[in-house]
Backbone bond lengths (Angstrom), bond angles and torsions (degrees), N, CA, C in turn:
res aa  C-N    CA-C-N  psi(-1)  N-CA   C-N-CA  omega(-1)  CA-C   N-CA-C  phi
1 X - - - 1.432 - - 1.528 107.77 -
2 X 1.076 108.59 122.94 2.093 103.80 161.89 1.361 105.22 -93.49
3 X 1.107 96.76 153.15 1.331 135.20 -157.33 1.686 97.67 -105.97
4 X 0.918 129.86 96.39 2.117 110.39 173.69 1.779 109.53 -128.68
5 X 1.437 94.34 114.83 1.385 90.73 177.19 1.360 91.27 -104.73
6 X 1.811 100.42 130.11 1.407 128.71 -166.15 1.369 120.48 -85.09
7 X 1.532 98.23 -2.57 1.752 121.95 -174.44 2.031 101.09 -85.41
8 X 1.290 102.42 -30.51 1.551 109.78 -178.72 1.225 112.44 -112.49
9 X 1.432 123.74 -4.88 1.631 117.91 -175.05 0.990 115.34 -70.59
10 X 1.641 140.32 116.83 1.065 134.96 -131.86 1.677 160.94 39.66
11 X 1.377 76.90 27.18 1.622 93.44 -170.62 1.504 109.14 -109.28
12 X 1.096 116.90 -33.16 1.719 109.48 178.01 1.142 116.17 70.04
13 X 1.557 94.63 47.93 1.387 111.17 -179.42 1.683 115.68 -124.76
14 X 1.216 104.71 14.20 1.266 99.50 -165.10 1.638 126.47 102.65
15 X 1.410 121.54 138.38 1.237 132.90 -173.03 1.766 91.28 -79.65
16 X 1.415 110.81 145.68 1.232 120.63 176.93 1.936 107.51 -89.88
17 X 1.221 114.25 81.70 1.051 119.08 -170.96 1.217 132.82 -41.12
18 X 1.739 98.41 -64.06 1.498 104.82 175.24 1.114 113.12 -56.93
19 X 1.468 140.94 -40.31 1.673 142.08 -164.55 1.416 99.65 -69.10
20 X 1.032 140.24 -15.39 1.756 155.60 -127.43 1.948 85.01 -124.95
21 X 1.509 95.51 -54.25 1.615 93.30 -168.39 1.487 116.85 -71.83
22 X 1.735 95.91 -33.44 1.599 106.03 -179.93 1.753 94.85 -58.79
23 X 0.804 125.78 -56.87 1.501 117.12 -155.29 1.708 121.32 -69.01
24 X 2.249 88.39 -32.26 2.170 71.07 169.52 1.843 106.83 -83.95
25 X 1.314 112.03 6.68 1.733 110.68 167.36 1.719 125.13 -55.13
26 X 1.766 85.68 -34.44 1.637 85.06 -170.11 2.015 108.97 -125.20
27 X 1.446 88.13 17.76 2.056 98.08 178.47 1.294 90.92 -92.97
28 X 1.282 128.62 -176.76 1.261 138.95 88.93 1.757 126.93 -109.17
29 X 1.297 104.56 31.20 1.415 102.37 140.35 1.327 140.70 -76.13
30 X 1.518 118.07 158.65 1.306 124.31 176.16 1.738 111.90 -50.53
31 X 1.345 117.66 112.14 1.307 101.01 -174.53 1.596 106.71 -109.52
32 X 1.755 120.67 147.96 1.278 118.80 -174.66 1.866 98.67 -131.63
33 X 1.295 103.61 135.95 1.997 108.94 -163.48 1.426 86.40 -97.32
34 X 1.555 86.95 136.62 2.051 88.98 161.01 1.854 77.33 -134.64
35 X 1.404 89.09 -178.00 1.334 143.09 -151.15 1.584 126.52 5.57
36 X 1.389 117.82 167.06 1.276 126.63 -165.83 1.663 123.39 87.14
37 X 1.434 122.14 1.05 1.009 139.58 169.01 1.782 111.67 -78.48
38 X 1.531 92.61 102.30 1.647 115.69 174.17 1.399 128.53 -115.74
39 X 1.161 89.95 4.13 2.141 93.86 176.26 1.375 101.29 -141.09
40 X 1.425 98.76 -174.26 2.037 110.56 164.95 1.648 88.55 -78.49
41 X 1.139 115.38 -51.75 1.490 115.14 -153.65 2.022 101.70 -52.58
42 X 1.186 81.76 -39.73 1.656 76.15 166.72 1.413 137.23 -68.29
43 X 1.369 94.20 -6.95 1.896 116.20 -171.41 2.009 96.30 -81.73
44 X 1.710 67.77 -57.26 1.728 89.73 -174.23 1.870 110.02 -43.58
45 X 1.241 104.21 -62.60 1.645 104.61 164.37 1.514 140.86 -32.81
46 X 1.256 97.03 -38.60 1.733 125.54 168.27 1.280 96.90 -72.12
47 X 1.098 115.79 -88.04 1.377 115.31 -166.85 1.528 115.91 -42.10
48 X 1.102 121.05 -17.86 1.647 118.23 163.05 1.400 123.79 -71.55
49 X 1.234 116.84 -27.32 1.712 133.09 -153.47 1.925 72.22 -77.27
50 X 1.467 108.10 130.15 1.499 125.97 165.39 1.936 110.54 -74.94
51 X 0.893 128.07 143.23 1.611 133.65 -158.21 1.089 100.49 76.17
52 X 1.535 150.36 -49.13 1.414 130.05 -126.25 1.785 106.53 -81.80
53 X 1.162 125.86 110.44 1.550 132.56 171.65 1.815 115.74 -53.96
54 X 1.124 120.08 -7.91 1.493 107.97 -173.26 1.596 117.33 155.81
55 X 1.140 112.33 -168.15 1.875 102.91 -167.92 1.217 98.27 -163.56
56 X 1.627 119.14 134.20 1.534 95.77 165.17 1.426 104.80 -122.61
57 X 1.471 106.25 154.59 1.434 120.07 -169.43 1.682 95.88 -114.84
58 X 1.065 106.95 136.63 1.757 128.02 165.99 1.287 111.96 -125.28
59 X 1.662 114.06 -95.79 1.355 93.27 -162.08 1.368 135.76 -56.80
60 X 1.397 109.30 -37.74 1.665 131.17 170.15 1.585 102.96 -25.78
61 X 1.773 110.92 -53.63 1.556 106.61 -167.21 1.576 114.59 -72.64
62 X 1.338 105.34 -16.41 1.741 128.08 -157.61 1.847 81.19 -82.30
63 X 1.288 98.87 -62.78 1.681 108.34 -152.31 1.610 102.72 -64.50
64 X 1.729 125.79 -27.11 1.028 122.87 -157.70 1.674 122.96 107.12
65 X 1.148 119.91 -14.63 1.695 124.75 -153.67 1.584 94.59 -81.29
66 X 1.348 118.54 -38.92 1.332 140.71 -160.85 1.952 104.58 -110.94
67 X 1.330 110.16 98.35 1.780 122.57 154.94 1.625 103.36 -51.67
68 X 1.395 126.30 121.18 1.369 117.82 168.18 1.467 107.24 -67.11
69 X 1.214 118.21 -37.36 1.764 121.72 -176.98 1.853 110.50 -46.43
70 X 1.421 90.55 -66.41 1.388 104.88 160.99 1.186 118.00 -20.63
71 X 1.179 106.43 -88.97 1.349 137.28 -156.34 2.247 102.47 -45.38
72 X 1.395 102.82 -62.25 1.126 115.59 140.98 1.373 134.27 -18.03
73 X 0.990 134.71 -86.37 1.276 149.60 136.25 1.484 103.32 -4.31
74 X 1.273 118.49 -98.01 1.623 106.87 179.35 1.366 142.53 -33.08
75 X 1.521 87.92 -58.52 1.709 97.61 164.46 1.595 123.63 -54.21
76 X 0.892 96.89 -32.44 1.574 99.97 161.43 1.546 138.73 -84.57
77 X 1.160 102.02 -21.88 1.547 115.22 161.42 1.702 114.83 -73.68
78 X 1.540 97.22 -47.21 1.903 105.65 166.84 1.298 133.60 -39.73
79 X 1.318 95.44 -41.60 1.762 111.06 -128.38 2.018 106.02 -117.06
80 X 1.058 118.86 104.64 1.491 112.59 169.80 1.317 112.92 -30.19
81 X 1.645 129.78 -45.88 1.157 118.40 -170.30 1.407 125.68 -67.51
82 X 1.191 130.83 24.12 1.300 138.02 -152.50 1.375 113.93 -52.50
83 X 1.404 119.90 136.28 1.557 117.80 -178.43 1.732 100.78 95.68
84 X 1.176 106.26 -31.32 1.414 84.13 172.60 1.580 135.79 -104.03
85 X 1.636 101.43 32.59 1.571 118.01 165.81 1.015 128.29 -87.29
């Protein structure tokens, strides 16, 4: 399932965390975060949250803010879901 809070999708403002947490609280689906992701550090954050399956980055990669290698790289070093970034 993705997850898109439409309040940050595209804003580069940050992943809406708590709304992100409420939702793998009461799934147990595979959950994937979009928007508001503007740094690694924001990658890095995701990739900590326990359940979370993946993240997608747009503008960050478009605009520059966000290295896909990077980005990659971390989330996968973070993240239980590994392989699936």
């Amino acid at each position: 399932m993705i997850f898109t809070d439409i309040a940050t999708d595209g804003m580069l403002s940050g992943p809406n965390f708590a709304a992100l947490e409420k939702v793998l609280a009461i799934t147990r689906c595979e959950v994937i975060s979009s928007g508001g992701v503007a740094t690694i550090e924001h990658v890095r954050q995701l990739a900590a949250i326990p359940g979370l399956h993946g993240a997608i980055i747009g503008k960050a990669l478009f605009d520059g803010t966000v290295d896909l290698a990077e980005a990659v790289a971390v989330a996968n070093a973070g993240s239980d879901a590994k392989g699936a970034v």
